[in-house]
Each structure stands twice: as C-alpha cells, then as structure tokens.
C-alpha positions in Angstrom: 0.0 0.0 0.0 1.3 3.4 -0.6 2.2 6.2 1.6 -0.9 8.6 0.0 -2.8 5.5 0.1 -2.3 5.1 4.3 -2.8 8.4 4.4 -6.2 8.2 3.1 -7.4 5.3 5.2 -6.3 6.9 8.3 -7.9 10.0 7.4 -11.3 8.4 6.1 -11.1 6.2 9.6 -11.0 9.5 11.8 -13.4 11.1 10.0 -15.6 8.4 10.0 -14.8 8.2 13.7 -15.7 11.8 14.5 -19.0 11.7 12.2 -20.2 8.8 14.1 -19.5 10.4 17.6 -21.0 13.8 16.2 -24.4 11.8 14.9 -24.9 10.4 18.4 -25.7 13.7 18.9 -27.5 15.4 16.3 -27.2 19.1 15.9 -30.0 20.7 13.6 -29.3 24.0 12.4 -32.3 25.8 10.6 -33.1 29.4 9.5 -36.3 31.2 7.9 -35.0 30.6 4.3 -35.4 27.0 4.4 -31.9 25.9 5.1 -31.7 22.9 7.3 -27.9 21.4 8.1 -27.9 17.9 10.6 -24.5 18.0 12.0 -23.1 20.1 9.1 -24.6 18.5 6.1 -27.5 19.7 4.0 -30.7 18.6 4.9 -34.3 18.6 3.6 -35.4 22.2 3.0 -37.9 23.8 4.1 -41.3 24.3 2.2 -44.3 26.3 2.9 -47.0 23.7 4.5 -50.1 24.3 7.0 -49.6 24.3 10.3 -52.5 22.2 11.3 -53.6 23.8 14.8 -53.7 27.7 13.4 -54.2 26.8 10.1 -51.3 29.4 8.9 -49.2 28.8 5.9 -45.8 29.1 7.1 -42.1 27.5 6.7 -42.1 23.8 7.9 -39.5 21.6 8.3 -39.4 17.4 8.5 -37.0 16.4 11.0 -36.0 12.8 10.6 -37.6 11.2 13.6 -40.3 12.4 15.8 -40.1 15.0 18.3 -42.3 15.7 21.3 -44.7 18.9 20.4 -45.0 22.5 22.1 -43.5 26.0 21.2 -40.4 27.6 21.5 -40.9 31.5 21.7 -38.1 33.7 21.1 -38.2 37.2 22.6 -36.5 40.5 20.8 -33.7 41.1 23.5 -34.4 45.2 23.5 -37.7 45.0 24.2 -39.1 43.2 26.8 -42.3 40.4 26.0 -42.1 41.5 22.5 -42.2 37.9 20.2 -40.0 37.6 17.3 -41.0 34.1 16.3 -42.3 30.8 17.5 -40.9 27.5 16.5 -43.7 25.0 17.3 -42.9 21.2 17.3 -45.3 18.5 16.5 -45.0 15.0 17.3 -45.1 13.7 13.7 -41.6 15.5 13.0 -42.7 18.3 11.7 -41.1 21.8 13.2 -43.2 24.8 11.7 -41.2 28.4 12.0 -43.4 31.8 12.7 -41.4 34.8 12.2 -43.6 38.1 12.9 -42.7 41.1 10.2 -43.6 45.0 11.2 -46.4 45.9 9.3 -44.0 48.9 8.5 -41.7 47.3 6.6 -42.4 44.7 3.6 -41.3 41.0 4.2 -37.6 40.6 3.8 -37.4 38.5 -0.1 -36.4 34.7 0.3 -37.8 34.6 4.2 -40.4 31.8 4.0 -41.1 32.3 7.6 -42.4 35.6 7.5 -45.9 36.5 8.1 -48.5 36.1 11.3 -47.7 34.5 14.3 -50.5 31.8 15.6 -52.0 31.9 19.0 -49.2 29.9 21.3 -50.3 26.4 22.7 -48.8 24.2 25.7 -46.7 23.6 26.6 -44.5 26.5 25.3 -40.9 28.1 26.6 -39.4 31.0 26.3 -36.1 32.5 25.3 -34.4 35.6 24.3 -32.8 35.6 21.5 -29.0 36.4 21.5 -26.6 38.4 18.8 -27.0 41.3 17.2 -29.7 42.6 15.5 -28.2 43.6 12.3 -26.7 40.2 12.3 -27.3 36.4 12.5 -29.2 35.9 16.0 -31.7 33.5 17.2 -31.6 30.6 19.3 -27.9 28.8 19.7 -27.2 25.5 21.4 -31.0 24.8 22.5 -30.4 21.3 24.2 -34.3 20.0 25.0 -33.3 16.7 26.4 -35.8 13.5 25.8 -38.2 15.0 27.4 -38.3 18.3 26.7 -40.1 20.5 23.6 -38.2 19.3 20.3 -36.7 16.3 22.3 -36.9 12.9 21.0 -35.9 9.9 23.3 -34.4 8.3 20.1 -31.7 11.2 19.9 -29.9 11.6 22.9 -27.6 15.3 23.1 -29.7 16.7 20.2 -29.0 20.3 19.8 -30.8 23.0 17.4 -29.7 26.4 16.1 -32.7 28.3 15.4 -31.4 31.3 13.1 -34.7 34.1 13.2 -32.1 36.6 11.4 -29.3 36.0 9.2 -28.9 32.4 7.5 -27.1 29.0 8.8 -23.7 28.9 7.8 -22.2 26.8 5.0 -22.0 23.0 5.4 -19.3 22.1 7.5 -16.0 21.5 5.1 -14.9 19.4 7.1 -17.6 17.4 6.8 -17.9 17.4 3.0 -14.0 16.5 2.5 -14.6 13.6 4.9 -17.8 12.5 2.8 -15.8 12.8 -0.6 -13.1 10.7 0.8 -15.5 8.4 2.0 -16.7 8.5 -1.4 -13.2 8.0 -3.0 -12.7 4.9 -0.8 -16.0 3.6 -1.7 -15.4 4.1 -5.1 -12.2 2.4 -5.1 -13.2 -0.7 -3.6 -15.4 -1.3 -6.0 -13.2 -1.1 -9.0 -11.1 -3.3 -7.2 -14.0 -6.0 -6.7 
C-alpha cells in the first residue's frame, strides 16, 4: 500500500470516527429561508406547509424522527415580551417556524417564515434571542433533552440552532472533504471488486 494510500485510510477512519461520535448527537441548524444542516450537512429544506392547529401557511421543516410537540418563543432582546418568532414542534416530525414582520416594513425576499404569528399552545418556553440585531441571532445551542419541547428519546444530546435573522452557515468543510473521501474509498473498492 502506498504512503498517499495510508494516508487516506487513516484520514477516512478518523473522519468516519468523528462523524459517528457527532451523529450520536445530532445538531440541527435551521433558518427562515429554508436551510436545514444535521451535524453540518444539507438537509431537507424547508417548504411552505399548513400548520395544522392555526391553520397558517408558514415555513415547515421534517425532521428525521419524531419530536415531542409544544412551542419555543423567542423574545427581541431590547424589548421586553415582544415575540420575534415561535418555533412550534409537532409529534409527527414536523417543526413549523413563525417569524412576525412590522407591518411597517415589507417582508424581507427569500424569508419563508415571515408572516403572522399563531396563538401559542402548551406547553411552550421562552427564550431571548441572542446576537446582534443587524446580524445572524436567534436561538444557539438549545439542548431540550428526551423529554423536553423538540426532544426525542431516540436522539440523545440533540441540539438546534434556530437562526430568526441571518442564515445558517455553509456545510461544514470538514464534513464534505470527509464525505468525498468516503466516497473515493467507496469508489475504489469497488473497482477493485
């Protein structure tokens, strides 16, 4: 085996290695343009469905397993009890984002989660939401645990990102050059075969 070749295997094993110990606990990144990342990779987008208690057309997201329901309400972090958006789970995998726009200002183009917010339901939580207002802020490193709003029993450590401005950063590169050499090895073995 060649040197470049070692060097490959070793690299594809520690990637493999960290992607396995970073899917044991999921982190979902999502923002009010449809972008979804799980742990750094593209996943489904976002499309405009009915949210089935208000009946409001909004962003909606299909997580990959089921999630226990309730809202998350995010609070503009100038003014007090003013809501910015609700992110409401339902137990079916869905995760439907509100995100209120002034009535002063026209809806921001390519932001699929702007419009009315629905009447909150129970059980609901509440949070601030943190960075700058003329920058990406929202919700960062929201841990619900199994039991929580968002939690799932089958996805121990999950984590979400919940971007109300600004969008979710590129996938990972890390992640992508450890896919394409999985790829490459993948690829390569079956030649071989």
């Amino acid at each position: 085996m060649t040197r470049l070749g070692k060097t490959l295997r070793a690299f594809s094993l520690t990637t493999a290695i960290a992607a396995t110990s970073v899917i044991g606990q999921p982190l979902i990144q999502v923002d009010e343009y449809g972008t979804m990342l799980i742990n750094g990779l593209p996943g489904p987008p976002g499309v405009i469905g009915v949210e089935p208690i208000s009946g409001i057309a909004t962003l909606c997201y299909q997580l990959p397993f089921p999630v226990n329901g309730g809202d998350i309400l995010l609070i503009e972090p100038q003014q007090t009890n003013v809501l910015s958006d609700i992110i409401r789970f339902s137990t079916s995998g869905q995760m439907y984002f509100f995100s209120d726009h002034s009535t002063n200002e026209p809806p921001e183009p390519g932001v699929l989660a702007d419009g009315p917010l629905p009447p909150i339901i129970n059980p609901f939580v509440v949070f601030t939401e943190v960075g700058p207002e003329a920058g990406p802020n929202g919700l960062f490193g929201y841990v619900p645990g199994p039991g929580g709003i968002g939690g799932s029993p089958g996805a121990i450590g999950l984590t979400y990102d919940f971007f109300s401005d600004g969008r979710v950063p590129e996938p990972s590169s890390v992640a992508l050059v450890g896919f394409g050499s999985l790829v490459a090895l993948l690829c390569r073995r079956s030649r071989r075969g």
